[in-house]
Steps between C-alpha positions, in 0.01 A plus 500: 500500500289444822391872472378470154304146555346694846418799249367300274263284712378819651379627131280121471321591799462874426324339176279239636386801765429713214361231256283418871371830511361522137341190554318650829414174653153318437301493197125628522256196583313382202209473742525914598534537106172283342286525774304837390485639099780715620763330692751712748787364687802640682811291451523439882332511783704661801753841362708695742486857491695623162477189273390500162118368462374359200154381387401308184188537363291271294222538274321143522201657264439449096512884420730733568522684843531874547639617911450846656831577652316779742709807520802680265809416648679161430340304720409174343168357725344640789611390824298445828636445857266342768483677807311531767249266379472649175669509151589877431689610147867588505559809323893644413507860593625557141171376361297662289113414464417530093145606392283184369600558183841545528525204739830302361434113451672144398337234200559161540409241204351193560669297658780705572736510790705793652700626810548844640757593730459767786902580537430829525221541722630233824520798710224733405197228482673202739673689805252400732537145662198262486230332214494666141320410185460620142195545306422571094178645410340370133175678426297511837700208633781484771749245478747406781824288566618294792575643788884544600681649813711791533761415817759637644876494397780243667742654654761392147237716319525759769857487514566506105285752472649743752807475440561398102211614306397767668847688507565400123138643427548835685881532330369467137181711641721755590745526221253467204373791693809713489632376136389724198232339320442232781692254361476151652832389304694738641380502847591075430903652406511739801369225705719254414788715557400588844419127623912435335670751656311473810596175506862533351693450791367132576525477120802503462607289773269238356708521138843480679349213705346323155881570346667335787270161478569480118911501554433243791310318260749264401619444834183366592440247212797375585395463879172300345683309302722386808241427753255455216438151758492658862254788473562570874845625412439661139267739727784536755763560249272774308438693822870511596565642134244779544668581838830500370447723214234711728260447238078494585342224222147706589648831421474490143121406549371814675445717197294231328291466827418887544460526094195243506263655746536828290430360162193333627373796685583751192316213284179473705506943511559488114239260467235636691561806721549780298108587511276710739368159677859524690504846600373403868882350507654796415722669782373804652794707413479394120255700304127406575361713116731276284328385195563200420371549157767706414809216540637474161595120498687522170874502550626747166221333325704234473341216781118508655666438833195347613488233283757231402743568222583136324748619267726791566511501859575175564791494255641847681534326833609165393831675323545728824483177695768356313750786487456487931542109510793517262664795737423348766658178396824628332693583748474163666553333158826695490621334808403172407711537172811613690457247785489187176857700377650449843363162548670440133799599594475280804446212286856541347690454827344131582334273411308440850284806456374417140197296609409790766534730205276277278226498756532855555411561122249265529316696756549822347407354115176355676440893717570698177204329331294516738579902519447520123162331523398733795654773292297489213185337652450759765453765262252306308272482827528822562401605190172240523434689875486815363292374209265394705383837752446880425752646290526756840663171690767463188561860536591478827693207478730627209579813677619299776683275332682824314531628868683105597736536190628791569566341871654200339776696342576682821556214648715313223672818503582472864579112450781535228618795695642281751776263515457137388510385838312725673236317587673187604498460834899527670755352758724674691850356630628617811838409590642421838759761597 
């Protein structure tokens, strides 16, 4: 129950991060916007190398505004960086310069209001450190924005990116390479699988832990309901249970701490990194002619894997959730069942141990519940977090999830294998000769 509260307060601030980034911190100024008949503001003012820039733009005139865009490629504005003493253009060196007439361009109605995002050009126009601007050209007029900074990473932004994003990025880099037809929802599936079994061995140990807390369960409840007064001993009394039955109340939690750092990093290079702006990241060893045009991001043309799916998806993972939570909680369900038989059968030899027995149901009445609601609700959540972020993300996580089933059974299989008392901890009498 602890594990699935932890899990779940780890998805709310996976959320709020992500809802955070779309927001992408300050508005534009309304000063930067009205002060010229074409307004042009970036949404902040100081960027570390890699983040997404945006600019709204403003038409503050009474007709409508047509922009030259400058070259052929994607670009959306121009963009100048000052140095040494002077503002000199920024050109990608995928750009294309179009003849006049050919020259692409952007209408803006009177009044109107919109933002462009440069996601996929961070690296190729803002990899130097130091001042930048923008600038839109209308007839024989230049417009320009506020100033912002480009600055250097922390060292968390270092760190993440060295050693999460970058090897997720250079995996799916590699095996979209390799895969027939460059699939990116395969090279998801073969990913997954890899990360699991990699990662089977501490797994496992984490599912036998996580099966071990849920048949102590009851034991403990009962502890809080004893000391429920003297918190000094209820923590006292819970430690000398997990050292008895050799059982580690944070090994259940190091799957769910491993899994998180991976879904976020495979979000942000779903999101935004499978374009040519983040080939300067790609490994040496990992094919430097890859065309990233040629990633097919439609899984059996079925999910666009970089988009969210609201429907399908969602409903896929939520029912694979439940089939894990209701293996994983079976077997100690079982045990609770048998343990309320013997405590029955207790009940028929005195009376003394009737009100023990009555609390004892009490407890477990009052932990069944709560492992219903957790049941069902879980799922629900996860079906709303998978709702919410590329469909690649969902794909990921319901291959793993097929992966932890499959785990689950081994280990329920391994459970009922074993005598009833296995895993109660023993005495031994030795007699005096």
């Amino acid at each position: 129950m602890k594990n699935n509260r932890l899990f779940l307060w780890i998805i709310a601030i996976f959320l709020g991060i992500s809802l955070l980034q779309s927001w992408g911190g300050k508005g534009p100024t309304d000063t930067t916007l009205t002060e010229n008949d074409l307004g042009l503001s970036t949404s902040k003012t100081e960027y570390t190398i890699g983040k997404e820039i945006k600019i709204t733009l403003q038409n503050n005139t009474e007709a409508p505004m047509t922009l030259l865009i400058g070259d052929c490629s994607e670009e959306p504005l121009n963009v100048s960086h000052y140095s040494n003493g002077e503002w000199i253009a920024v050109q990608a060196s995928d750009s294309t310069i179009c003849p006049e007439e050919e020259m692409p361009t952007l209408t803006l109605a009177a009044g109107e209001k919109t933002t462009l995002s440069y996601k996929n050009w961070t690296y190729r126009l803002f990899s130097d450190l130091g001042r930048y601007r923008i600038e839109a050209a209308v007839n024989d007029q230049t417009f320009y924005s506020n100033e912002f900074i480009i600055g250097e990473r922390g060292f968390l932004s270092h760190f993440w990116l060295a050693f999460m994003y970058q090897p997720i990025l250079n995996t799916l880099i590699f095996l979209i390479e390799k895969i027939p037809g460059h699939s990116l929802g395969l090279a998801i599936i073969l990913l997954t699988l890899f990360i699991r079994t990699l990662l089977l061995l501490p797994s496992q140990r984490a599912l036998r832990s996580q099966r071990k807390m849920q048949e102590l369960q009851p034991k403990l409840e009962e502890l809080k309901q004893k000391y429920k007064d003297n918190q000094e001993k209820l923590a006292l009394e819970t430690m000398n249970l997990w050292k008895t039955y050799k059982v580690n109340p944070f090994g259940s939690c190091l799957m769910m701490f491993i899994q998180i750092p991976i879904l976020i990093a495979l979000y942000q290079v779903v999101r935004d990194g499978l374009s040519a702006d983040k080939s300067g990241l790609i490994y040496s060893f990992v094919s430097q002619s890859f065309s990233y045009e040629t990633i097919n991001t439609h899984f059996f043309n079925i999910l666009e894997l970089t988009t969210p799916n609201v429907f399908v998806l969602p409903l896929i993972i939520g029912g694979l959730q439940f089939i894990q939570m209701h293996l994983s909680l079976t077997r100690a369900k079982k045990k609770q069942e048998a343990k309320k038989k013997q405590e029955a059968k207790k009940k028929e030899k005195g009376q003394d141990l009737a009100k023990k027995v009555e609390s004892t149901k009490d407890v477990q009445s009052e932990m069944q519940m709560a492992t219903n609601m957790m049941k069902y609700f879980m799922p629900v959540m996860i079906a709303f977090f998978t709702a919410s972020l590329p469909s690649g993300v969902g794909l990921y996580w319901g291959t793993s999830t097929i992966y932890g089933i499959v785990q689950q059974l081994v280990v329920n299989k391994e459970s009922t294998s074993k005598k009833p008392n296995d895993n109660e901890p023993t005495v031994r009498v030795i007699e005096k000769a």
